[in-house]
C-alpha positions in Angstrom: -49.3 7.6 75.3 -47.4 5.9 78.2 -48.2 2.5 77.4 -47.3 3.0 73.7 -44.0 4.5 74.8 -43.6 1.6 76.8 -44.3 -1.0 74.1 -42.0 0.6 71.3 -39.3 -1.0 69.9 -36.0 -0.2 70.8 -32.7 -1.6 69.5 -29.4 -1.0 71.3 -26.0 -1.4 69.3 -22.2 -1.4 71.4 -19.4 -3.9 70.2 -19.6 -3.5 74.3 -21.3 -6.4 75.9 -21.2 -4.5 79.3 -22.6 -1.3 77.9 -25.5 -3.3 76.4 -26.2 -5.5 79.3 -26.5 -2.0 81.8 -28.7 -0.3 78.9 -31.1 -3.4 78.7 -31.4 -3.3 82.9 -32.2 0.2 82.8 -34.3 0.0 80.0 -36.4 -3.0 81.7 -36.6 -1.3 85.4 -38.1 1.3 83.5 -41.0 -0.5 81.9 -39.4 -0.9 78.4 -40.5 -4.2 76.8 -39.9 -4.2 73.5 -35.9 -4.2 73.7 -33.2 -5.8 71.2 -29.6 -5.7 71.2 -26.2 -6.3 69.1 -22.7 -6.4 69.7 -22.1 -7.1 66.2 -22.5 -3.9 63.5 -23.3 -6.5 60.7 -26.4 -7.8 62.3 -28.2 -4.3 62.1 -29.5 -4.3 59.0 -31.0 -7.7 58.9 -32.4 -6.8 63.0 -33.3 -3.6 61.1 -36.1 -5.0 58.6 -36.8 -7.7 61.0 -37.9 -5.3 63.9 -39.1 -1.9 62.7 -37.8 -0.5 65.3 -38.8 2.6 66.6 -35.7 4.1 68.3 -32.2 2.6 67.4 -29.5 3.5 70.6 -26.2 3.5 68.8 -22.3 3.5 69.4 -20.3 5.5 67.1 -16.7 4.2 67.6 -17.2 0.0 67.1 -14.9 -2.0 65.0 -16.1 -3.9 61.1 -18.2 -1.3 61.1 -18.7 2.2 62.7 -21.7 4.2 63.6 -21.5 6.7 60.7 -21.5 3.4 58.4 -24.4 2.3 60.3 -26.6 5.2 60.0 -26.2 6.2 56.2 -27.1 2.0 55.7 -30.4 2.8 57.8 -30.9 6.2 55.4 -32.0 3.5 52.8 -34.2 1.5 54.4 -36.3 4.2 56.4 -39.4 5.0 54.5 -39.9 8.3 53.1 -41.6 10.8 55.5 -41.0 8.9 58.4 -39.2 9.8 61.4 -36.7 7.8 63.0 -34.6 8.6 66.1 -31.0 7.8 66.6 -29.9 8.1 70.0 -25.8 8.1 69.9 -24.1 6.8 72.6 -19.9 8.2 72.2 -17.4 9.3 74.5 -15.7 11.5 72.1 -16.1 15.3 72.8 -15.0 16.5 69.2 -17.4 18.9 67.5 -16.9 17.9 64.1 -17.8 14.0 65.2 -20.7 15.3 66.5 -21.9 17.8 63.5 -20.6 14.4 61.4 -23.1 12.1 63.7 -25.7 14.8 63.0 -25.6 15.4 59.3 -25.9 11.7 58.8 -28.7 10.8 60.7 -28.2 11.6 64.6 -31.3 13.1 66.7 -29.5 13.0 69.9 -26.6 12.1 71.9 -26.1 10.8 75.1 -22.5 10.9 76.4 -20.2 7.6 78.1 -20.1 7.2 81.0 -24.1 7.9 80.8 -26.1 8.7 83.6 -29.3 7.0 83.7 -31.3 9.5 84.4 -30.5 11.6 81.2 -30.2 8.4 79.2 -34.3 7.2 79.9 -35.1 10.9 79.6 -33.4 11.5 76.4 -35.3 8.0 75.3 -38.4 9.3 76.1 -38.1 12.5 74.3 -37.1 10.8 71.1 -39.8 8.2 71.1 -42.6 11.1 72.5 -41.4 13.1 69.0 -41.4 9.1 67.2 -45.0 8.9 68.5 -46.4 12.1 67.6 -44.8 12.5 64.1 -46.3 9.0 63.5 -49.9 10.5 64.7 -49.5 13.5 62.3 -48.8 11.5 59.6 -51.6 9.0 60.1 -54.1 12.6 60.2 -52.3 13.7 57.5 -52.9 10.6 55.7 -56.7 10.5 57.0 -56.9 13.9 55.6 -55.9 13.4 52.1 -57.6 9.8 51.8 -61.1 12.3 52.7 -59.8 15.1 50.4 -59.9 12.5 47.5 -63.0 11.4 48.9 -64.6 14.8 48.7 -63.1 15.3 44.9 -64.5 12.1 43.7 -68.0 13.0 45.0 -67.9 16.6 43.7 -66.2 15.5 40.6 -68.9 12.5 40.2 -71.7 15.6 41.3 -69.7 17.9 38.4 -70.5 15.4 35.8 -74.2 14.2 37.3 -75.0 18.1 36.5 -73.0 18.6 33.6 -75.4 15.5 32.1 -78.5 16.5 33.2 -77.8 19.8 31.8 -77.6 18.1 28.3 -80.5 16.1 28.7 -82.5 19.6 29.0 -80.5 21.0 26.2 -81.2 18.1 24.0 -84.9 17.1 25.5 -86.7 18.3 22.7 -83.5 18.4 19.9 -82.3 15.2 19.7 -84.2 11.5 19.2 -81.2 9.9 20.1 -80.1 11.9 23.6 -76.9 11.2 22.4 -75.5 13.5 20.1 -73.6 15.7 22.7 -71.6 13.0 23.8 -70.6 11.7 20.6 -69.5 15.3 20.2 -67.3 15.0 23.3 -65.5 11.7 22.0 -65.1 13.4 18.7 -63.8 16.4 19.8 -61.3 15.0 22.3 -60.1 12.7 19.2 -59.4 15.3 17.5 -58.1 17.5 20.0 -55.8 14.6 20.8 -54.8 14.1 17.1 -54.0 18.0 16.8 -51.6 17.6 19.5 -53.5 19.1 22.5 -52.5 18.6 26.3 -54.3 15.4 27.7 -55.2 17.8 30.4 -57.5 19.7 27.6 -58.1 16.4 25.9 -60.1 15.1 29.2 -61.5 18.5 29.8 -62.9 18.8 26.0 -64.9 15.4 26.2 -67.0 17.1 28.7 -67.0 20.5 27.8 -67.8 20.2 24.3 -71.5 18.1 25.4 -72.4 21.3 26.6 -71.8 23.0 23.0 -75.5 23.6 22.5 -76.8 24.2 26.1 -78.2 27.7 25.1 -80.9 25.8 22.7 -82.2 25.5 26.4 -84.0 29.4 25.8 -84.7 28.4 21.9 -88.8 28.1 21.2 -89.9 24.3 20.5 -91.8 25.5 17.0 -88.0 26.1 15.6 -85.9 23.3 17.1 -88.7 20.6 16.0 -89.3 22.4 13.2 -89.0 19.4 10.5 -88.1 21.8 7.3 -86.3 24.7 6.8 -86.0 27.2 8.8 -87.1 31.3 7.8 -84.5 33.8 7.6 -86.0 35.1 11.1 -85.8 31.5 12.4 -82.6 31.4 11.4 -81.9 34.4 13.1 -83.5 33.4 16.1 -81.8 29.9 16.2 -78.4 31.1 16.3 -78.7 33.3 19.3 -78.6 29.7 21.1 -74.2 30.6 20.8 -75.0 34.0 22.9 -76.9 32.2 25.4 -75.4 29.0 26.0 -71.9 31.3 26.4 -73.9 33.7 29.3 -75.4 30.1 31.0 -71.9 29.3 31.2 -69.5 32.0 31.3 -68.0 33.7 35.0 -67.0 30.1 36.0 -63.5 29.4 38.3 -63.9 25.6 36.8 -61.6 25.2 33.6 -63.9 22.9 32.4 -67.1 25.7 32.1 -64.6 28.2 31.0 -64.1 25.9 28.4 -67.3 25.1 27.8 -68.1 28.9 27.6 -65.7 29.4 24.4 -67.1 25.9 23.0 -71.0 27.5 23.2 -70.2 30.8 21.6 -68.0 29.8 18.8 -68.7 26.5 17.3 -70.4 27.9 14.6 -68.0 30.0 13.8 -66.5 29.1 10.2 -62.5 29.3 9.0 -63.7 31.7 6.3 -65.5 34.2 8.4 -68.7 33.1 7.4 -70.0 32.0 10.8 -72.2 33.1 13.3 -70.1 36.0 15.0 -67.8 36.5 11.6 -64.8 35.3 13.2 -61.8 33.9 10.9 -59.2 31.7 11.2 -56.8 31.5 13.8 -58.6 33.9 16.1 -61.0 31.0 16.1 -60.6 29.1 19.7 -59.0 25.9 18.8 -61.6 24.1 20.7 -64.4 25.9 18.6 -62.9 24.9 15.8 -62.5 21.1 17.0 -65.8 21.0 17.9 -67.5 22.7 15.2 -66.3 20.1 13.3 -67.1 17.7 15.5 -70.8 18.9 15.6 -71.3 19.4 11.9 -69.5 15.4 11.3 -72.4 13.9 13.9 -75.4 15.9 12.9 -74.5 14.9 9.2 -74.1 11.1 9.8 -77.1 11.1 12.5 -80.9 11.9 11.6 -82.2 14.7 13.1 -85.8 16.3 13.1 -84.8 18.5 10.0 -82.8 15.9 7.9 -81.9 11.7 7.6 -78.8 10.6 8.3 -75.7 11.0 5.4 -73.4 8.2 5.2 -70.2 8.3 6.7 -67.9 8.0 3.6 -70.3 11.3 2.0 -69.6 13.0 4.9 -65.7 12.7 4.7 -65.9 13.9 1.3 -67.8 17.1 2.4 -65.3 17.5 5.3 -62.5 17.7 2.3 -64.4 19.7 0.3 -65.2 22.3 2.8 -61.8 22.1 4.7 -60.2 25.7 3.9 -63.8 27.2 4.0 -66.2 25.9 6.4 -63.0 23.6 8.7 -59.9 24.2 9.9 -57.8 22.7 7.7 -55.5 21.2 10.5 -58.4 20.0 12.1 -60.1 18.4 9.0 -57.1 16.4 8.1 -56.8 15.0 11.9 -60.8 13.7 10.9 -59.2 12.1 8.2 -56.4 11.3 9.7 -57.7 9.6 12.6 -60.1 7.6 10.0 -57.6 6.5 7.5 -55.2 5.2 10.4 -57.7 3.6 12.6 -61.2 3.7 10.7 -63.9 3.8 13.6 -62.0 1.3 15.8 -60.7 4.7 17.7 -64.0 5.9 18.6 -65.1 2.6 19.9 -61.6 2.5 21.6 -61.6 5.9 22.9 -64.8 5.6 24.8 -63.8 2.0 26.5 -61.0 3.6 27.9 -63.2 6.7 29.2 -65.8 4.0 30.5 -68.9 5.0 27.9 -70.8 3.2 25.8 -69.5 3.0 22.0 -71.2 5.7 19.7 -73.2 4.3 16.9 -72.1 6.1 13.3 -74.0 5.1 10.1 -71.6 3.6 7.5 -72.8 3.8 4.0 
């Protein structure tokens, strides 16, 4: 600490020569290296950028320009969150100069005649607090750079799991081991399209690849079944809604809350025909993105149970069964988002989110 008190930069400013020539004396007898000086108010801002300086000694009463002047200039040009001392040197005993001094930048004062003692102690002070407030800031700063750190690798962790968590829902579902994430570009289209937070638009991309995690506890003989399924198939098929929601219900993260709603109701239809009978509105918007979502993709991908539709067939069903099956606000941002930008938006959508560019079968 003593050698970097030593070494810091101090600049002394007096329209009086003699006053700066004793305060350099003192100043060097005491070990103080790093000294500069003015008798001219004008050259302080300029001596200012040039030296950083880390205490500035300064004379109210000077003529051009005045120590109150002096100190709101220097306001502008200290960074933010920094901490710089200014040591005023003023042989005037008024209170209201000195609450003045103060509420424009003052740390300390130091009265004329000075006595040297009190000036080098009242220098050292300043530039001990200078020192130690530059410490704390640097830890501060160290701190958040390995808080961000931390985030990244637990977000990066998040999404590692998230992923592999898919890949075991969709082992034995999907020949592509894609169908989830086109889901989650989908879906965060749409939810972008209905007007959704970007918040909830990021969080959707990854919550809604977990939409059909509770196939995880569904036997093999019906997911790879390649016809249709038995009414008790059926049955059994779509308790994959109750269990992917217990998998991932009880979370703090918003994203597996999220995720939660997106498991349990994205076979829920707008007319009540679903899988739990919900209607309408009391539909989670997200469910309703997403069963969309889910229902566009299966139709336009093959899957063990069916070959893939073309596209333009599967708009038309989305308009036919938008009122019944879709949310009709949701439905027309489908169509919306493919009249406007035809498929250029999902390719677009997943460059910007780093990802490969889904593959949809055009007919």
């Amino acid at each position: 600490m003593e050698e970097r008190l030593l070494a810091a930069s101090i600049l002394l400013v007096d329209d009086e020569g003699a006053n700066l020539r004793v305060l350099e004396r003192i100043l060097a007898r005491a070990g103080y290296s790093e000294v500069s000086a003015t008798s001219d108010p004008r050259e302080v801002e300029p001596l200012f950028r040039e030296l950083q300086p880390d205490l500035v000694v300064l004379d109210l009463h000077m003529p051009k320009m005045d120590g109150f002047e002096i100190m709101k200039r220097l306001g502008g040009l200290i960074p933010e969150g920094s901490f710089l001392p200014i040591l005023v040197l003023t042989g005037d005993p008024n209170l209201e100069v000195r609450q003045r001094a103060l509420a424009v930048g003052a740390r300390d004062f130091v009265n004329k005649p000075f006595d040297v003692v009190e000036v080098l102690l009242r220098i050292r002070n300043l530039l001990e607090t200078r020192m130690l407030h530059r410490e704390l800031r640097h830890q501060n700063e160290d701190l958040e750079e390995r808080v961000r750190a931390r985030t990244l690798e637990l977000s990066a962790a998040q999404d590692e799991i998230i992923d592999r968590l898919v890949a075991a829902a969709e082992y034995r579902d999907d020949v592509t081991g894609r169908h989830a994430h086109r889901v989650g570009v989908l879906s965060s289209l749409l939810a972008r399209e209905v007007g959704m937070q970007p918040e909830d638009v990021s969080l959707i991309a990854r919550a809604a690849t977990l939409h059909d995690v509770g196939k995880i506890g569904i036997s093999d003989s019906i997911l790879m079944k390649p016809g249709s399924l038995t009414p008790d198939e059926v049955t059994l098929m779509r308790e994959h809604v109750q269990i992917g929601a217990r998998i991932l219900e009880g979370s703090a993260f918003p994203l597996l809350q999220m995720a939660a709603r997106i498991a349990l109701t994205h076979h829920e239809r707008w007319d009540g025909t679903g899988y739990l009978g919900m209607t309408g509105l009391k539909i989670p918007l997200v469910g309703r993105i997403v069963a969309l979502a889910d229902a566009f993709d299966s139709m336009t991908h093959t899957r063990p149970y069916k070959v893939a539709a073309p596209v333009d067939q599967a708009l038309e069903w989305v308009k036919t069964d938008s009122g019944s099956h879709f949310d009709p606000r949701v439905a027309d941002a489908l169509l919306e988002i493919v009249a406007r930008d035809g498929l250029a938006s999902w390719r677009a959508f997943r460059e910007d989110q780093g990802m490969a560019p889904p593959e949809l079968k055009m007919g």
